[in-house]
Phi, psi and omega in degrees: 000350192297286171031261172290345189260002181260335191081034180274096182337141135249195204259138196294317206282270193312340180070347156279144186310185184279302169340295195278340199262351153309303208277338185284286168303340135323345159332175159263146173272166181303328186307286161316320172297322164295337180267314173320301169288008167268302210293282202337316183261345200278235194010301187252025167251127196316152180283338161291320159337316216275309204285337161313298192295311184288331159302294187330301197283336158321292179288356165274318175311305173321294192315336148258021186286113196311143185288153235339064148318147156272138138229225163247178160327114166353296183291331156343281193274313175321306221256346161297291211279005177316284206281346180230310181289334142297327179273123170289341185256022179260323182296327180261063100276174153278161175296182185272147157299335159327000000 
């Protein structure tokens, strides 16, 4: 209530304050967090592991994406971040246009 009672604007979508809702985006996003555990673990870990985790995190990322982002469709964005956002020996290319 200090808040509000300061006149510190909130955020419509979220109910949260400006403030607290600035601190929030300064986080690490899941995105970074997930390439940050591949690079960390990709050297010593066997390559189906590999392909595990890159499966795990393909198909879980859609599911966090805000709700009404634009993106494309799941199996889309799935079939995108596999084989390159997930893959470590993929990052110094560009992606496919695909």
């Amino acid at each position: 209530m200090t808040t509000a009672r300061e006149g510190e604007p909130f955020d419509e979508r979220t109910g949260l304050p400006a403030s607290e809702l600035g601190a929030i985006r300064q986080r690490t996003t899941w995105y970074d967090l997930a390439q940050d555990y591949l690079d960390q673990r990709w050297d010593r870990t066997p390559g189906n592991t590999r392909q595990t985790l890159a499966d795990a995190f393909a198909t879980i990322t859609p599911a966090l994406v805000h709700p009404g982002a634009t993106y494309p469709e799941p199996r889309v964005l799935r079939r995108a971040l596999y084989p390159w956002a997930f893959n470590k020996n993929a990052w110094d290319r560009e992606p496919d246009d695909e």
